[in-house]
C-alpha positions in Angstrom: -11.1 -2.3 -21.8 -13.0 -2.2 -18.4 -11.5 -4.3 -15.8 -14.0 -7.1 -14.8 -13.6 -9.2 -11.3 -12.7 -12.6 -11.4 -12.2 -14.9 -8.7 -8.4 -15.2 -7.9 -6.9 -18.7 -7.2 -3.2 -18.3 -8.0 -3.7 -21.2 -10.8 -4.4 -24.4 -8.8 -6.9 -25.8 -6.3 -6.4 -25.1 -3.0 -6.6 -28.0 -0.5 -8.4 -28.2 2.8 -6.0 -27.2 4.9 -4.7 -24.3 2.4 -8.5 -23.3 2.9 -8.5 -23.3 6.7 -5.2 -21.3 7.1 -6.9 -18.9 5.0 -10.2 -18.9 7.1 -8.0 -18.8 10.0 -5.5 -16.2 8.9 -8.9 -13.8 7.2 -10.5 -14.1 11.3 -7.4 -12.9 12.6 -7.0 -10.0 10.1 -10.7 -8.9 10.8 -9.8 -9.0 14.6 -6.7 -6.7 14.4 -8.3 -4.5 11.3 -11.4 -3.4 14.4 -8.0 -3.1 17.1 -6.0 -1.1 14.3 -9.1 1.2 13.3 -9.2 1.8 17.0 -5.4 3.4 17.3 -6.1 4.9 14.2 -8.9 7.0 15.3 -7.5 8.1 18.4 -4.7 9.7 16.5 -6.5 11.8 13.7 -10.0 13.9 13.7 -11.5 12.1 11.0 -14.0 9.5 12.3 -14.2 7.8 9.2 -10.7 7.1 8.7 -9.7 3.1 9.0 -7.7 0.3 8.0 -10.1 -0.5 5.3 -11.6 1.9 3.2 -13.7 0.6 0.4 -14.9 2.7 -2.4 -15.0 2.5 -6.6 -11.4 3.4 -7.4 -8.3 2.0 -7.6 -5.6 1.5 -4.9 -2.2 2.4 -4.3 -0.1 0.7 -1.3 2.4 2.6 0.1 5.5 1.5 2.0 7.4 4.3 3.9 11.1 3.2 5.1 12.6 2.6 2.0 10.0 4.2 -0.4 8.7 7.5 0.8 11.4 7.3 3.4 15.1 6.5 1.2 17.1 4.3 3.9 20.1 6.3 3.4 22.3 9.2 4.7 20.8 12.6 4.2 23.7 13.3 1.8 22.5 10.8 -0.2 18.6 11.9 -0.6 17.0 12.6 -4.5 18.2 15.9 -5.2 14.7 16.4 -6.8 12.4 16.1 -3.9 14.8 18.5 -1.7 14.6 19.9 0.7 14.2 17.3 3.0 13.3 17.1 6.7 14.1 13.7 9.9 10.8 13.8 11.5 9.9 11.4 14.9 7.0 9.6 14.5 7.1 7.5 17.8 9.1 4.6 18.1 9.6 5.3 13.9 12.0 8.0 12.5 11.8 9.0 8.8 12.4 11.6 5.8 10.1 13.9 4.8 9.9 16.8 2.2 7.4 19.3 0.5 7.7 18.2 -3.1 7.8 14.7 -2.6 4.0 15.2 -0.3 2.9 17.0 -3.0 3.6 14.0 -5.6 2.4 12.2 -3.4 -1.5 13.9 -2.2 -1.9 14.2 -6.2 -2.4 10.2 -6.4 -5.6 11.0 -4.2 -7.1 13.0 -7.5 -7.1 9.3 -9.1 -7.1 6.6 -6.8 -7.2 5.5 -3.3 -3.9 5.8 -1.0 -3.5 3.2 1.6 0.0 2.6 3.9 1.2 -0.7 3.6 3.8 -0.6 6.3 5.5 -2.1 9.6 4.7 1.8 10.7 0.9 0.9 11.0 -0.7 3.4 13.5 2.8 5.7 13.5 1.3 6.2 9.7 -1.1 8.4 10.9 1.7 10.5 12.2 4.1 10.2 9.8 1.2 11.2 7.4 0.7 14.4 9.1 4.6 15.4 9.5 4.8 14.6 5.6 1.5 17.0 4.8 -0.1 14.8 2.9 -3.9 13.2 3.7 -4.2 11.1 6.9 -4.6 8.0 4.4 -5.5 4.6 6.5 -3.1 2.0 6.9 -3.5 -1.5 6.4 -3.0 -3.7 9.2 -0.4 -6.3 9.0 0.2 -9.7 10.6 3.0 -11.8 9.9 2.4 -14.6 7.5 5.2 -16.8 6.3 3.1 -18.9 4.1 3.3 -16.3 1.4 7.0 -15.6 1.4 6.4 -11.6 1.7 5.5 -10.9 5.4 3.0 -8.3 4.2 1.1 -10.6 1.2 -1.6 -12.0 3.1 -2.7 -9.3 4.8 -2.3 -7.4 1.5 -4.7 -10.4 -0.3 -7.1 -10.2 2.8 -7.0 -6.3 2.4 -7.5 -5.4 -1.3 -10.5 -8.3 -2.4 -10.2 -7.6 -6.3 -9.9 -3.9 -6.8 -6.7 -3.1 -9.1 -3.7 -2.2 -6.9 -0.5 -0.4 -7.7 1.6 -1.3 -4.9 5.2 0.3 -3.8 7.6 -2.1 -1.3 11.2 -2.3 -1.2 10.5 -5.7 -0.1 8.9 -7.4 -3.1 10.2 -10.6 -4.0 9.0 -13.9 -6.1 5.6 -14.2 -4.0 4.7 -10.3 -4.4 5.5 -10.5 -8.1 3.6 -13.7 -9.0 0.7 -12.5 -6.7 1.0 -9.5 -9.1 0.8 -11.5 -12.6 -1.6 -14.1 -11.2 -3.9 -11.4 -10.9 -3.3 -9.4 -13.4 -4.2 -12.4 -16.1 -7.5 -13.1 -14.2 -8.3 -9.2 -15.3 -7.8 -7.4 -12.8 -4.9 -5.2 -13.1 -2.0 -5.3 -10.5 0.9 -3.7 -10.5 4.0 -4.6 -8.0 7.1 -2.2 -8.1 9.5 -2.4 -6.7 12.0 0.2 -5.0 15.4 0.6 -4.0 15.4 1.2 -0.4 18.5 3.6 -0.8 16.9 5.7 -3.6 13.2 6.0 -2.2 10.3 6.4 -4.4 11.4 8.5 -7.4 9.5 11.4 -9.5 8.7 8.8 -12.4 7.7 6.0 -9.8 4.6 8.1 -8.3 3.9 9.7 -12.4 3.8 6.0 -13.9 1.4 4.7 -10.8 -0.6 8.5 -11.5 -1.0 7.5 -14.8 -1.8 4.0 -14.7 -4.7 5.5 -12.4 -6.2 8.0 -15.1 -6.1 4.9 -17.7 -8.5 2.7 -15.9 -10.6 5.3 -15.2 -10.8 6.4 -18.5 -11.1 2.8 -20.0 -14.3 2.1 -17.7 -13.3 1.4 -14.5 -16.3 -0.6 -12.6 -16.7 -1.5 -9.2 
């Protein structure tokens, strides 16, 4: 069944001053999203590439330490996306490898791709050194109201388009954020992965997948 939007109040009335952090914490996000877009643009030749890109499809968040990037010894590493490469992206160091891009560049055929990581601009880079699409990032700011450092920008970010979203950080708020939204109709989908193991082949099929159905069930903007 198509998705429909539905406003998204996490099951209780907010209060005035729940409404003001919000106000205050949506300005702030606006005002590093035009300071983000600028870094972002002077690191790839796309001009339209940004930290928000809005269009009809669904969206996939992806972390990179811990997800694309396994946090573990190179010994350690998924046999099945070998052979794998230790790229510098800047400040940021990370794993890369041919199969793994190529998972990865076939969730554009379906959906929107989107960073969703501490990375931020070094994205761009890390993008680039993994061959895959120079995908925007989402700008971050650090919001301890939600319990998830990355939720609020994530909520500011998204507005009510279904999202599939990869951390190795998700915890309670993430996963309620997740099933709040998901009841209103409009499907969410938080998974969590094991920072030592990365992202694994049926991680990025499952989130390819859950793509083609809403598309093929009437997805509407």
């Amino acid at each position: 069944m198509p998705w429909a939007k539905s406003p998204i109040n996490g099951g209780s009335e907010a209060t005035d001053k729940s409404q003001q952090h919000h106000s205050n914490f949506e300005t702030q996000f606006l005002a590093k999203s035009f300071e983000m877009v600028s870094a972002a643009r002077s690191l790839t030749d796309t001009p339209t590439k940004t930290g928000k890109v809005m269009t009809d499809r669904p969206l996939i968040l992806l972390d990179i330490d811990g997800v694309c990037s396994p946090m573990c010894a190179s010994h350690d590493l998924d046999d099945r996306w070998a052979p794998w490469s230790r790229v510098s992206c800047g400040w940021n160091k990370g794993w890369v490898s041919v199969p793994l891009a190529d998972a990865l560049t076939s969730l554009s055929e379906c959906a929107d791709v989107w960073w969703c990581t501490g990375w931020e601009d070094e994205a761009i880079v890390y993008s680039r050194e993994l061959g895959v699409p120079d995908w925007p990032y989402l700008p971050l700011l650090n919001d301890a109201d939600q319990g998830m450092f990355k939720l609020s920008s994530v909520i500011a970010g998204v507005g009510d388009r279904p999202v599939w979203w990869f951390d190795d950080e998700h915890n309670a708020a993430s996963h309620q954020w997740s099933a709040d939204r998901s009841a209103a109709g409009v499907p969410t989908v938080t998974l969590h992965i094991d920072d030592q193991l990365g992202l694994r082949s049926e991680d990025v099929a499952a989130a390819q997948h859950w793509a083609l159905q809403l598309q093929a069930g009437g997805y509407n903007s």
